[in-house]
N, C-alpha and C positions, 0 to 999 in steps of 0.2 A: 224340310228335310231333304236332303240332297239324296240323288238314287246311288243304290246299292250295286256300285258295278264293278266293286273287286270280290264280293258275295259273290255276286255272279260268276264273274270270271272263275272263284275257286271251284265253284260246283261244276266246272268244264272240266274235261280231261285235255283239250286241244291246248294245245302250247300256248304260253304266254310271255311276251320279253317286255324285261326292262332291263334298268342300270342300277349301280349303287352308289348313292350317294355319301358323299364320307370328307368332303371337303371345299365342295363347291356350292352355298346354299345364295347365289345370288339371283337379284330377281329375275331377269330373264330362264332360270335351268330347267323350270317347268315347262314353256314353250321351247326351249332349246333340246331341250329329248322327247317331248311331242313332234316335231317337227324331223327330230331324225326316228320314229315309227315306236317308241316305245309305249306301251301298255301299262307300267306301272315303275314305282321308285321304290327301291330298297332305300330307307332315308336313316342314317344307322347317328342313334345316338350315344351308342358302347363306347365305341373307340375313336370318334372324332373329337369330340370337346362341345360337339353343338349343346346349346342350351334349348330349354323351353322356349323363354322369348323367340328366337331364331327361327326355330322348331317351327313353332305358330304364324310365323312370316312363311315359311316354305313353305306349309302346309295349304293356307290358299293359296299361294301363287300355283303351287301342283293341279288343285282343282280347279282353279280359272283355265287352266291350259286342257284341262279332262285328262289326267293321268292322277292314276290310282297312288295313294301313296301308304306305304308299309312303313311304319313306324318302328323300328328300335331301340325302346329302352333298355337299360343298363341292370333295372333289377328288377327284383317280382314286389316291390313294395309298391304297396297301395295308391298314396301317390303320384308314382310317377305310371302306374297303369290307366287310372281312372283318369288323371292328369290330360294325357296325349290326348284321350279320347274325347275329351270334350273339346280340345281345342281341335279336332274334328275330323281325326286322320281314320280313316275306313278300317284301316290293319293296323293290328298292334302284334309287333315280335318279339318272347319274349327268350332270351340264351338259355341255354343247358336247362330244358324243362325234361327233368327225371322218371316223373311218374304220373299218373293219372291223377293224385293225392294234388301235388303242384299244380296239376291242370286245372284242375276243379277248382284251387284257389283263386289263381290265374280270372277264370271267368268269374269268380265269385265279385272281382274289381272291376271287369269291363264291364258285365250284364248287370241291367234294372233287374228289380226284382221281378217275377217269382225267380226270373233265371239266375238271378247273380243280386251283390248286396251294395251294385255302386249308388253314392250318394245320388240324388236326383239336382241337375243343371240343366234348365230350361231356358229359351232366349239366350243362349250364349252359342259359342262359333258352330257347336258339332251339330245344331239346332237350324243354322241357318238365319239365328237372330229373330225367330219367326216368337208373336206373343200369342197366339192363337191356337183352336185345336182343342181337342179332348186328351185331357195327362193321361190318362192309360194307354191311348193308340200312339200319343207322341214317343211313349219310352218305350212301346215294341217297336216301333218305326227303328229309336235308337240299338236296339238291342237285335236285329233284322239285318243291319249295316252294318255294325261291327265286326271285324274277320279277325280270329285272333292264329296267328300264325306258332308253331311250338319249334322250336329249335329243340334236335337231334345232335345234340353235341359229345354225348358219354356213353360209355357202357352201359351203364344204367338203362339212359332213355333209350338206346335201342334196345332191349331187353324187355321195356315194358312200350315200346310203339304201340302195338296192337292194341293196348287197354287204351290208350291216349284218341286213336284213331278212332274207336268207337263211342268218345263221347260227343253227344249233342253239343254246338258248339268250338270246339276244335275242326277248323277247317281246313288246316294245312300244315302238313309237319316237314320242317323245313330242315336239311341236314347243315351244318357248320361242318364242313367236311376236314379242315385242319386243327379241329377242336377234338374232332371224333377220333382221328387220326393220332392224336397223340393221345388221348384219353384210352384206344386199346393198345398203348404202347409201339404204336409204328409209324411217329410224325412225320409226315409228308409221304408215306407209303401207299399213295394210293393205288395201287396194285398188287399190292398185298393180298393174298389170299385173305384175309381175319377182315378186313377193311369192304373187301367184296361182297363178302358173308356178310356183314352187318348192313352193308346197303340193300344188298337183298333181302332182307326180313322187312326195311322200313320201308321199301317200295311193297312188297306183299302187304303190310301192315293197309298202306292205302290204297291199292285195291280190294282188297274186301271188305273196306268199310267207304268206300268212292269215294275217298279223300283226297285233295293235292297234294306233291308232291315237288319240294321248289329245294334250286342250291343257285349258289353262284358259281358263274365257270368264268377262267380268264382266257380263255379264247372258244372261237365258233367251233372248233373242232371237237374240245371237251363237251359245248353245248350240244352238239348232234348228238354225241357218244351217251348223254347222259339221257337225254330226251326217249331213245331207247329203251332205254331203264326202267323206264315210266317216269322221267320227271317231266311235269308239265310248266311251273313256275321256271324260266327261265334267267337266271339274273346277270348279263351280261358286262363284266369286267365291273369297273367305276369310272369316278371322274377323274382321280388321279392318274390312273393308270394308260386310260385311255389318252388323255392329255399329253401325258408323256412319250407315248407311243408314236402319236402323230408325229410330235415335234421332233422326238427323237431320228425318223426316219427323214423326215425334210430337211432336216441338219447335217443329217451322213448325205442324202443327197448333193445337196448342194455344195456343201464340202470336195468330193469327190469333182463334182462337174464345174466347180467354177475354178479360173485359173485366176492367177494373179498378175496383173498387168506391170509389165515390164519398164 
C-alpha cells in the first residue's frame, strides 16, 4: 500500500502547490512538475477528453515521481468513483457536490465498508499489486488513503459547506470558482460583493471543521491573494496555459530583438 501523503498533506493547513493538468498526460509530466517543486496534480478528467486507460498510465507515472495526484472525474456515478480509485490515485474530485446527501454518496463509492459500500479490489494498482496481508487492515489502509476532494461550484453547495465540512471523510472542499460565479449570477465577477460572501462562508466552513481548502488561480498574484483567505491547496495555472505563456513571451521577444538581415 503506498503511503498516505496527500491525507496528510490535506490535514495541514500550510500551503500546498501544484498544476492542473488537462492536456498534457505524457510520460515524462510526472517528473516534469516534480522537478519544477510541485506537491500535487489536479489531473482533470471533466473537461479534457482523458480516458481511464490514460488516466492509469498518468497515475503511476505521478507516483513514481512522488507527486500526489487529485483525480477528476466527470460524474458521481459509481463507476467512475470507485473506478479511478483503484487504479490508485490518492484524491478523488468530484464537481458541483451540493449537499452533504451527495457527499455521503460520494464516499459511500470511494470507502470499503463499514465507511462506504465500494466493491472490494485487492492485488490490483491502488493495492500496489501486493497478494498478502490481513483483508480487513488492507481495506482500512485503502480507505486511510483515499482523499476525497468536494467541489464548491453552486449556490446550493455553498449554502450547505458547513454540513459537507463536518463529515468524516470529506477532506477538502475545493471551490470551482467560475462555476460559482456564474451559478450566483455574476460569471467571472470575482469581486463581487455576492461572490466574496460565498467564499467567506466556505473558508469559515473549513476552519471550524480543520478542513482544506483548495482553488486554482491563473497567476501567483491571485495565488498570494487567496492563500490569505485561508486557501491552502494551491493549484497553479495548467499545462496549457503555462505552455503557452512561456512560448507566447519568447516569440514577442524575439520578435521584437531580432532584425532581419539585409
Amino acid at each position: 500500500m503506498s503511503r498516505a501523503v496527500l491525507k496528510s498533506l490535506a490535514r495541514s493547513k500550510k500551503p500546498k502547490f501544484g498544476t492542473f493538468i488537462v492536456e498534457f498526460s505524457t510520460p515524462g509530466i510526472g517528473h516534469i512538475v516534480k522537478a519544477a517543486g510541485c506537491e500535487f496534480v489536479l489531473y482533470d478528467m471533466e473537461h479534457s477528453g482523458f480516458g481511464f486507460e490514460t488516466a492509469k498510465h498518468a497515475i503511476r507515472s505521478f507516483e513514481a515521481a512522488g507527486v500526489s495526484v487529485i483525480a477528476r472525474v466527470p460524474s458521481k456515478d459509481y463507476d467512475q468513483i470507485a473506478r479511478i480509485a483503484d487504479m490508485g490515485a490518492e484524491g478523488v474530485m468530484l464537481p458541483m457536490v451540493n449537499n452533504a446527501t451527495e457527499a455521503r454518496q460520494i464516499l459511500d463509492c470511494l470507502k470499503y465498508g463499514p465507511e462506504g459500500k465500494r466493491g472490494v479490489a485487492l492485488g490490483v494498482a491502488h493495492d500496489n499489486y501486493t497478494m498478502s496481508g490481513v483483508v480487513s487492515e488492507r481495506l482500512k489502509a485503502a480507505n486511510k488513503r483515499t482523499t476525497l476532494f468536494c467541489q464548491i461550484e453552486t449556490a446550493e453547495g455553498v449554502e450547505n459547506a458547513d454540513a459537507m465540512a463536518a463529515m468524516d471523510g470529506v477532506d477538502c472542499l475545493w471551490v470551482g470558482h467560475f462555476d460559482l460565479s456564474s451559478s450566483l449570477g455574476i460569471p467571472g465577477e470575482f469581486g463581487h460583493k455576492k461572490f466574496k460572501s460565498a467564499i467567506d462562508k466556505v473558508a469559515a466552513a473549513t476552519r471550524k471543521h480543520g478542513k482544506a481548502l483548495g482553488r486554482l488561480v491563473p497567476n501567483v498574484e491571485t495565488g498570494i491573494e487567496v492563500n490569505k483567505l485561508g486557501f491552502d491547496f494551491i493549484c497553479y495555472s495548467g499545462d496549457v496555459w503555462l505552455l503557452q505563456s512561456a512560448l507566447s513571451t519568447g516569440i514577442e521577444q524575439l520578435r521584437k530583438s531580432c532584425v532581419a538581415k539585409k
